[in-house]
N, C-alpha and C positions, 0 to 999 in steps of 0.2 A: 300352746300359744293361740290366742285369738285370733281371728280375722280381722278386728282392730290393730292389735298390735304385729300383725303381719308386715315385713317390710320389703316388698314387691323387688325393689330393685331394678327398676325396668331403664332405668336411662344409661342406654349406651356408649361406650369409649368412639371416638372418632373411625373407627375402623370395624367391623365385623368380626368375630371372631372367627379362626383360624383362614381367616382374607387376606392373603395377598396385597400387597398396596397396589401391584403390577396389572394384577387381575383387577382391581378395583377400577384403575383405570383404564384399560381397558374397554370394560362393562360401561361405563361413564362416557368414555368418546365414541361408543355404537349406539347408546342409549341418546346422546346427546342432537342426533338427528331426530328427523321424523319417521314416523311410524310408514313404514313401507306401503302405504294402502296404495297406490295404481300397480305398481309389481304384483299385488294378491288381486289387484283384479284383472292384470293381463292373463297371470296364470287363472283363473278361474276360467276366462274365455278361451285360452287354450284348452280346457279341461271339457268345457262346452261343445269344443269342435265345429264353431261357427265363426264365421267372418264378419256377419254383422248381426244388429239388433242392442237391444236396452237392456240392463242390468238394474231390476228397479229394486231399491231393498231399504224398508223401514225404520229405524230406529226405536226404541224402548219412549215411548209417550208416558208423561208426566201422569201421575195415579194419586187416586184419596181414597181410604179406605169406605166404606159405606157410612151416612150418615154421620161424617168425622172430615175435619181440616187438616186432619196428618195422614201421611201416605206410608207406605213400604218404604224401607231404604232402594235406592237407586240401583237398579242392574243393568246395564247396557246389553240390549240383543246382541250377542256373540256374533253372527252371520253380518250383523251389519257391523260392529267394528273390526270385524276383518277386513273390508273394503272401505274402511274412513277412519279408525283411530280416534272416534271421536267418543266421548264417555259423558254427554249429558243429553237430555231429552229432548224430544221433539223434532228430530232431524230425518234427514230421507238425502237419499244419493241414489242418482244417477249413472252409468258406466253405459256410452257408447262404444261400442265395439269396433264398428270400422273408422268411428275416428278417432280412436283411442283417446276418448276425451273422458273424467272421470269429474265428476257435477255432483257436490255437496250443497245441499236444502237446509239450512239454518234458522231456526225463531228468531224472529224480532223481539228483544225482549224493551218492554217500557219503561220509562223513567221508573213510575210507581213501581211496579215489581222490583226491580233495580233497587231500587231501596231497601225492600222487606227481603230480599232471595238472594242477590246479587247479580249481576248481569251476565249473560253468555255475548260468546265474541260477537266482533260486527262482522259482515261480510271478509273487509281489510284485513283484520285479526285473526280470522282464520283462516283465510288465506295464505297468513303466514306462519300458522300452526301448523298446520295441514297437507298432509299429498295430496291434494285436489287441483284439477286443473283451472275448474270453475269453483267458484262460491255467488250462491243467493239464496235471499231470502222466501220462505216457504209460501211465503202470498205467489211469489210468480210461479209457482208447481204446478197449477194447472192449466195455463197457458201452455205452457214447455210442454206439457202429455196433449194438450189438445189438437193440437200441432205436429203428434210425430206422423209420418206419413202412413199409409195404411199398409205399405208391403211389410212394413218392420216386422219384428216377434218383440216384445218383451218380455224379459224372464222376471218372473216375480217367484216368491218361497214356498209362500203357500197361497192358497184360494183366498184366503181372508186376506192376506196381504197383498192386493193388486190395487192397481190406482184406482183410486174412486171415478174419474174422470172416465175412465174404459170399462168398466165395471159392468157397462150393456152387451162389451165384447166380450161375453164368460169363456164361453166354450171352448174347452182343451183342443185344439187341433181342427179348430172349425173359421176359418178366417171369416168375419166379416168384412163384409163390400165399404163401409165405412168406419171403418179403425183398425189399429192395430191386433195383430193375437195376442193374446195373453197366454205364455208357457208357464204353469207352474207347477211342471213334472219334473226340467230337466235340470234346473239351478240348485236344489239340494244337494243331489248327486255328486253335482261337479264340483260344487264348496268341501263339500266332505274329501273326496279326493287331492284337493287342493291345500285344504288345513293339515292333513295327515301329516304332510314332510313338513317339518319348519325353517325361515329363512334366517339369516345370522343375525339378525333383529330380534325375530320371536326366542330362538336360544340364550341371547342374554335376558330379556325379560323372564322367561321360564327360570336362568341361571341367577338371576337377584331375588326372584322369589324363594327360591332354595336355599341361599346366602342368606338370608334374611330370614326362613323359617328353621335356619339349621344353628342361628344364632340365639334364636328362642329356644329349640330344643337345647341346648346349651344352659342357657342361664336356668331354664327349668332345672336339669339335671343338678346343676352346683344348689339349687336351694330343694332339689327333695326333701331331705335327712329333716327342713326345718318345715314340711309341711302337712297338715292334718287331714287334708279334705280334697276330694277329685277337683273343688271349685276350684280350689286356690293354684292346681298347676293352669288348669283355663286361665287364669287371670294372669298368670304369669305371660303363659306364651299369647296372649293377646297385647296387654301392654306395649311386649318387646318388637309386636309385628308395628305396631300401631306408632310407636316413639320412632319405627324404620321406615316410614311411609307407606306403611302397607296395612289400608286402615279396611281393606276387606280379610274374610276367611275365605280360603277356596274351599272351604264347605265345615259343619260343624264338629268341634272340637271332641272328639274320643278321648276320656278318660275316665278308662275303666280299670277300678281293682277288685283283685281275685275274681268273683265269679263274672261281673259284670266284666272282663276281657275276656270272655266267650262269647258273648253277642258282638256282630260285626258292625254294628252303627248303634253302640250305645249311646245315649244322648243326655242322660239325666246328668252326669260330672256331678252328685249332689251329697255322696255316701264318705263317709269318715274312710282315712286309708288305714286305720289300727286292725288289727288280727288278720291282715293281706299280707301275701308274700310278695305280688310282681302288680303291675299295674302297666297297663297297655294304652298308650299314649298316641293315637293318631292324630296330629294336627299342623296343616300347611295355608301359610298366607297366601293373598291374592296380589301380585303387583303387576298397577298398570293393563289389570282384566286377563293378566296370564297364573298358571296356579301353579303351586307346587304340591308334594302330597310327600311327605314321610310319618312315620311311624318306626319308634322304641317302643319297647319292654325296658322297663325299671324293675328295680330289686328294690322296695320299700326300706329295708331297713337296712341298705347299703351293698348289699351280698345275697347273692339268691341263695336260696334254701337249695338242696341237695336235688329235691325233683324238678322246682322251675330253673334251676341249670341246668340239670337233663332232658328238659325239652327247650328251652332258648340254644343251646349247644345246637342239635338236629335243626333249627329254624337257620339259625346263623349259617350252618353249613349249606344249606337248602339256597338258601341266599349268594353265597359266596360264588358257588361252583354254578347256579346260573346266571349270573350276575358274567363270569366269565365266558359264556355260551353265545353272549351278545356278540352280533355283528351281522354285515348285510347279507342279506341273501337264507337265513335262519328261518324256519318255521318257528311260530313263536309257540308252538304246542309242543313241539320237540321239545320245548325249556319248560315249558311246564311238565311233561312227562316225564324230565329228570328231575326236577324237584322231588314231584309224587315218588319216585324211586331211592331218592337219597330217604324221604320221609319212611317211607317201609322200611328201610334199612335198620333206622334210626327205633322204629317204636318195636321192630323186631328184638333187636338188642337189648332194650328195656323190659322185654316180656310183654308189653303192652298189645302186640298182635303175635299169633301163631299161626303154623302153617309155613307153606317154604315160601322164598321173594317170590318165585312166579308163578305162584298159586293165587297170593296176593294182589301182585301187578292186574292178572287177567281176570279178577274179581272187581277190580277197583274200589275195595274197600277199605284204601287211606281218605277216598274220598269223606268218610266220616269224620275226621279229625282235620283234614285239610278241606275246608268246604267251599271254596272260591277259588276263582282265575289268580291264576299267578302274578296278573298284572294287566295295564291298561294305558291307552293314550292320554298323557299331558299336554294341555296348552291352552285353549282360550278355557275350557273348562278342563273340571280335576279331572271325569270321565269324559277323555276329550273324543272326538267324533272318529269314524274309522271312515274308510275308503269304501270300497266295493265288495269284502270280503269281510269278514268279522273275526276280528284278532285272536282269539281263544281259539277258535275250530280250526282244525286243519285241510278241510275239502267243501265242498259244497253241505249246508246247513243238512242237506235230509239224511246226512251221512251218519249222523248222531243225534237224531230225532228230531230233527228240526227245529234247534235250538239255533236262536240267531244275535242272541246277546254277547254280548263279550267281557272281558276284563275282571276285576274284581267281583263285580254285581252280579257273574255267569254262578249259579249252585251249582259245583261238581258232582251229581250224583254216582252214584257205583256206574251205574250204565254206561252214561256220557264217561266217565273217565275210561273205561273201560273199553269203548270203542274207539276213543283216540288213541290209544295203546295201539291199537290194531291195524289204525292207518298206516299205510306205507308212506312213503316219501315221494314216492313214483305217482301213484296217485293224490295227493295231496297237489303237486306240481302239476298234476293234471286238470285239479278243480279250482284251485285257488290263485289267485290274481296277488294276493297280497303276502310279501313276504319282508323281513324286516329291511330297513333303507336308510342311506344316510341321511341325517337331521329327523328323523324319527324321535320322539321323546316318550319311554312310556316307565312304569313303574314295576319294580321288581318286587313283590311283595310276600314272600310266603309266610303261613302261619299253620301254628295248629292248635285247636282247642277242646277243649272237654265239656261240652255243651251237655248237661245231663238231660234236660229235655228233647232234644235232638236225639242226642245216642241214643237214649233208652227210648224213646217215642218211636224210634225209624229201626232202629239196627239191630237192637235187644232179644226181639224176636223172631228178626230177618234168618230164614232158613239158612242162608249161605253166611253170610258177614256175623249174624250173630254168634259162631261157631269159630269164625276167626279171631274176636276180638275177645281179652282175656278180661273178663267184667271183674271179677274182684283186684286187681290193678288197676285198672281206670279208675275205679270206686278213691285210691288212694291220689290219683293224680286229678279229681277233679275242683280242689281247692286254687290248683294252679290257677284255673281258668282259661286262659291263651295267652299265646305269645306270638308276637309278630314283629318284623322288621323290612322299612320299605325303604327305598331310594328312587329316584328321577334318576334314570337311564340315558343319556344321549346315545345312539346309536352314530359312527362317524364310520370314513372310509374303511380306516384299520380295524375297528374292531368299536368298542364303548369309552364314552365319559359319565363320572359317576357324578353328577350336577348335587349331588348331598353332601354335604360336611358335617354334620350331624353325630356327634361323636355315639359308635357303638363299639360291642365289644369289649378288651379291657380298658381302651381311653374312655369310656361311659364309667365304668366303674371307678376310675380315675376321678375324673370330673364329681361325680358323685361325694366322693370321700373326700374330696380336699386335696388330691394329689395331684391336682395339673402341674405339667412343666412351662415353663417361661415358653418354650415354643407354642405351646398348645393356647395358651392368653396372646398371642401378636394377632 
């Protein structure tokens, strides 16, 4: 079939699929307020540990690309709609501390523009949009900074980002005699600590992106069987976000078959899906500047062939059994260390590694097959921000090399896996600040793949790991390419909520074939 005669399917029944009406509304009467912004900036000031001073934070300024009248599509600074909710350009806000006053900066926009762009609110108008205490317009900004008294501090992001008006006060920690200080060391920190927990607002916004992106995965899956090309699933689950009001990506579409579902951020989606077994699907909407982030493995021709069952089976379990690990108070490395453990088990039984489980373990040589974090913070972005601690490691960063990345984007090398292994619990509690909490949102991801550049470039010859891994096996398993399965995690008092609906397992192979039940369609 053509990409002409392709028929997308994308306009959706009044309800989401497998959505609740109950949940629906629900999501609809929290959503139907405003966006909590002076709550995220009391709590920032809390997080701050000051009593008074300014909260000065930017917004995402209108852009043209060089020597051109068209710009980039529109991103809102994350940092600053954390504290305004506000998602167009040119803005700047305000937070007094000790008067807990919260002062939103608005353009003026013109008739003429108005015409050609469309208008942004008046003063009035957002006002009633808006958590803000104050609203005005951005001509009176520097009056208001000119004006604040000299003993103040003002926290601004970064260096580039401080008021042009104070601009003569640079100096970190150096008051001048006439103006205010400019802090822009200590307001990162405290946002970052502050965005980690989410409030019953940002959870439904996270939970309709998921809703939304699990209904795309959805209609994906029922029209695979009728599709040729990695394009044509993108265009599927863009469409379905896009007809859902969810006219951003929370980052770009993975669809990769056979081999290209061994690379972790394929990007091309451009290769015919014929002579592939499985096809690795990572792709989650944007709503309302919160993200979701799932990822399926598909059986192209309805049923996985015999190997990529035998490793989607070991993925799914890997998944499952930490997926159940969640809850507060968890090291989040503990859960990946049983992954990596379920995963040896798993390529041990296959023949695919030799040697005993804890010979393996203390090698860390699943790291080859399983080569990223188990998972990572959701919310205003997909890799959303951490706190004080960095989520993948267990103790202080020089504890395993002085790795300080986390989440998916973290490389498990044999080493670094190997030395988390090692950590105790005792000590990890001892180094690390961060441990899992409720309204936490992060994502459960395991995968493993057959990367032959990788393997054979790194591991092939590797004195210890190349002696573990059974190379003419792999040789037969790396058509498979990878397989992976993700979900958005809500961590709650009791234990977890799985925010994905996203049919896996045998309801995907359902869905796939034409076998849903009447429950599975409401």
């Amino acid at each position: 079939m053509s990409a002409a005669e392709f028929d997308y399917e994308f306009v959706l029944e009044d309800e989401f699929d497998a959505i609740s009406l109950d949940k629906k509304k629900s999501l609809d009467e929290i959503l139907s307020g405003k966006y909590p912004a002076k709550n995220h900036a009391r709590k920032v000031a809390h997080e701050l540990g000051v009593d008074e001073g300014i909260i000065y934070l930017v917004g995402e300024p209108e852009r043209r690309f060089p020597d051109s009248d068209q710009g980039p599509k529109f991103r809102q600074q994350r940092y600053f709609y954390y504290l305004s909710g506000v998602d167009y350009a040119g803005c700047t806000l305000t937070y007094d501390i000790s008067l807990d006053t919260l002062t939103l900066w608005i353009p003026y926009t013109e008739p003429k523009k108005s015409h050609w762009f469309g208008s942004t609110p008046s003063t009035a108008e957002a006002a009633r949009l808006y958590d803000a205490d104050q609203v005005h317009y951005t001509s009176d900004l520097g009056d208001y900074l000119s004006n604040l008294p000299a003993a103040l501090t003002v926290y601004a992001l970064h260096a580039d980002q401080r008021p042009p008006q104070l601009v003569q006060h640079q100096s970190f920690r150096a008051r001048s005699s006439d103006g205010p200080l400019i802090d822009t060391a200590a307001l990162k920190p405290a946002m970052n600590r502050a965005r980690e927990v989410k409030d019953e607002y940002e959870i439904a916004l996270v939970r309709r992106a998921n809703d939304i992106s699990s209904a795309a995965h959805r209609r994906v899956a029922r029209n695979l069987l009728r599709m040729r090309n990695e394009s044509q699933l993108q265009a599927v689950f863009e469409a379905v976000s896009t007809a859902s009001d969810a006219h951003s990506q929370a980052y770009p579409v993975i669809a990769g078959a056979g081999p290209h579902g061994a690379t972790l951020h394929y990007g091309a989606n451009n290769a015919p899906l014929a002579g592939h077994a499985t096809l690795v699907f990572d792709a989650g909407c944007e709503y309302r500047c919160y993200a979701s982030d799932v990822t399926r493995t598909l059986p192209i021709s309805g049923s996985f062939s015999p190997r990529a069952a035998a490793i989607n089976d070991v993925v799914m379990r890997m998944q499952a059994e930490c997926i159940e690990l969640m809850r507060p108070g968890k090291f989040f490395y503990e859960i990946h260390n049983h992954a990596g453990h379920v995963a040896v088990d798993g390529l041990l039984k296959l023949g695919i590694l030799r040697g005993t489980r804890e010979e393996l373990i203390a090698a860390g040589t699943i790291s080859a097959f399983f080569t990223h974090g188990l998972g990572h913070h959701v919310g205003l972005e997909v890799h959303d921000v951490v706190g004080d601690a960095p989520l993948m490691l267990s103790a202080a960063a020089e504890t395993i090399g002085g790795l300080r990345h986390s989440g998916k984007r973290t490389m498990m090398t044999p080493d670094k896996l190997a030395a988390m292994n090692r950590i105790s619990r005792a000590t990890a509690a001892e180094k690390q600040r961060t441990v899992l909490r409720a309204g936490m949102i992060l994502t459960i991801e395991p995968g493993l793949y057959f990367n032959r550049e990788y393997l054979e470039g790194f591991f092939r010859d590797d004195p210890v790991h190349g002696k573990l891994i059974v190379w003419d096996v792999v040789e037969r398993y790396y058509p498979v390419g990878g397989s992976r399965t993700e979900d958005c995690i809500l961590v709650t008092e009791s234990g977890y909520e799985n925010l994905t609906t996203a049919p896996k397992g045998q309801e995907l192979l359902d869905v796939i074939n034409g076998r849903e039940g009447a429950k599975s369609r409401q």
